[in-house]
C-alpha positions in Angstrom: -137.7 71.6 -68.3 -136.7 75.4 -68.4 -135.4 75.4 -71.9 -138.1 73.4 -73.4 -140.7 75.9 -71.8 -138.6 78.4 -73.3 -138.2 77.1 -76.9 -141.9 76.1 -76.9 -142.4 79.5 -76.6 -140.0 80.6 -79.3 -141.9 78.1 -81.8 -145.1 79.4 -80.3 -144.1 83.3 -81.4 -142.7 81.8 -85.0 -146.4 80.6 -85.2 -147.6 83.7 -85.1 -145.4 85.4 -86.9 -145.5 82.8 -89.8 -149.6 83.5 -89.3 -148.7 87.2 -89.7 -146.6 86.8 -92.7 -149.5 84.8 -94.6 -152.4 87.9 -93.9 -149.9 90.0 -95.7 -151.1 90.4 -99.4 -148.0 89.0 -102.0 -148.3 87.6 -105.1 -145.4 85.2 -105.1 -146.5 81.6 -104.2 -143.2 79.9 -103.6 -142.7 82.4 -101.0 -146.7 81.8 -99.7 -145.9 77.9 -99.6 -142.5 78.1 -97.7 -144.6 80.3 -95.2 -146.7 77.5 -95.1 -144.6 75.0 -94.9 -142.2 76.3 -91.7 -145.5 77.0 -89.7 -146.7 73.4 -90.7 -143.3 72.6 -89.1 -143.6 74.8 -85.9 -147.1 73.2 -85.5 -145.2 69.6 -85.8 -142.8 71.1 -82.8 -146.0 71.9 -80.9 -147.5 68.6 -81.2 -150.2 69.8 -83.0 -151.1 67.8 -86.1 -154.4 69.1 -87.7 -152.6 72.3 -88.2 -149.4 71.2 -89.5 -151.3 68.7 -92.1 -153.9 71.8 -93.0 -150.7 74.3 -93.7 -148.5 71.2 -95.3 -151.4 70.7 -97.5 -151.5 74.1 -98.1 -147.5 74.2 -99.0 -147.7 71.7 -101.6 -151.3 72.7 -103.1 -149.2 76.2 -103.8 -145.9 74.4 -104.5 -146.5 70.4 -105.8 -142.2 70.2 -105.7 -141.3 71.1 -102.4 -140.5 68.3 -100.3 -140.2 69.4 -96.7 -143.8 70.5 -97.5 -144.9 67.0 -98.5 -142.5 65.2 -95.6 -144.4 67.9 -93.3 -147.5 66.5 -94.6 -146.4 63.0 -94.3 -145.4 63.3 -90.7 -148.5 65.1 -89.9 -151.2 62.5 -91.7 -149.1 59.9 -90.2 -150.1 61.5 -86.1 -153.4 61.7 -87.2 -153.6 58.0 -88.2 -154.5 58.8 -91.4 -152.8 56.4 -92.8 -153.5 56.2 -96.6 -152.7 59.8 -97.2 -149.6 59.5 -95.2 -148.5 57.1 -97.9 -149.8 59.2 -100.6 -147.3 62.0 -99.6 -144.7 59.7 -99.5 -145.4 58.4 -102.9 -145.3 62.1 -104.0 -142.1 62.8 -102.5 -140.4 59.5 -103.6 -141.5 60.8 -106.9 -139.6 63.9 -106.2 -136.6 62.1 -104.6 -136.2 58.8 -105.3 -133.3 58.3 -102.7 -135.2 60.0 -99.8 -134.8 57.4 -97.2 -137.0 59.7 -94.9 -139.8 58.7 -96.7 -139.2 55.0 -97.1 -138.9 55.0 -93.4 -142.2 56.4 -93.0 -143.9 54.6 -95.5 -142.5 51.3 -93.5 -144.2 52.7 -90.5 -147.6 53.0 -92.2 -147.3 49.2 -93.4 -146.3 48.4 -89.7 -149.3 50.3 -88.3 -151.7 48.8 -90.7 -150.5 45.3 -89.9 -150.9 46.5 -85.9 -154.5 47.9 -86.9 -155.7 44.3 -88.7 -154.3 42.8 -85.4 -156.1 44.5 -83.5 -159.5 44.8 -85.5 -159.6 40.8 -85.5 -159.0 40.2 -82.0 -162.0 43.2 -81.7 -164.0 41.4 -83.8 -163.4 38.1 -82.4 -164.3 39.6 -79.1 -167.4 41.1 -80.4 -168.5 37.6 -81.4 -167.6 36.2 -77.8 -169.6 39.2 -76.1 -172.8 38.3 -78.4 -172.5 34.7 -77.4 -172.0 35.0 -73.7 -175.3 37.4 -73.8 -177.3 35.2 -75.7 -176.4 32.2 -73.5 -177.5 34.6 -70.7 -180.2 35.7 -72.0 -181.6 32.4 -73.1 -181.6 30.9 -68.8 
């Protein structure tokens, strides 16, 4: 429990100085989008996936061919349940690396979820129906 306190910290401080890095005014993008890119990862470390999607995006806005940036992106879309742009970053990087398996991996997750989601949103719906009917019988004594 120690040592992940302690290395939560570490990525905590790399977020900062990652944020630090970015305030500084440079003119080379790469550079801006790797920035990017490792806080987007730190941020993934931390759990926190609005901020690793807004820097991932951020990453491959600056720099459409790096990859970590648009697995970062990937992963990140993919905590947040957004589930169609997950995909869409994996398309992007497949295009990039056809033999990524990383991203075939996600991209069968995203079908899994979505078959879990219609599950789900039919048994919902069929409950809906049930509720309506039971307070309509009610209603009608």
């Amino acid at each position: 429990a120690l040592k992940y306190k302690q290395n939560k910290l570490y990525v905590r401080k790399a977020v900062q100085q990652y944020t630090l890095a970015l305030i500084e005014s440079f003119d080379d993008d790469v550079l801006r989008a790797v920035i990017h890119g490792n806080r987007a990862h730190a941020a993934l470390l931390l759990g926190n996936f609005g901020k690793a999607l807004e820097d991932a995006k951020a990453c491959v806005k600056l720099d459409a061919t790096n990859v970590k940036g648009l697995f970062r992106a990937a992963k990140s879309a993919y905590g947040l349940h957004k589930l169609d742009e997950c995909a869409g970053f994996c398309d992007a990087g497949l295009r990039l690396e056809p033999t990524n398996n990383e991203f075939r991996v996600i991209i069968k997750n995203v079908k899994k979820q979505i078959e879990v989601d219609a599950k789900k949103e039919k048994r919902l719906a069929f409950a809906r129906v049930a509720t309506k009917e039971a307070v309509s019988t009610f209603a009608d004594r």
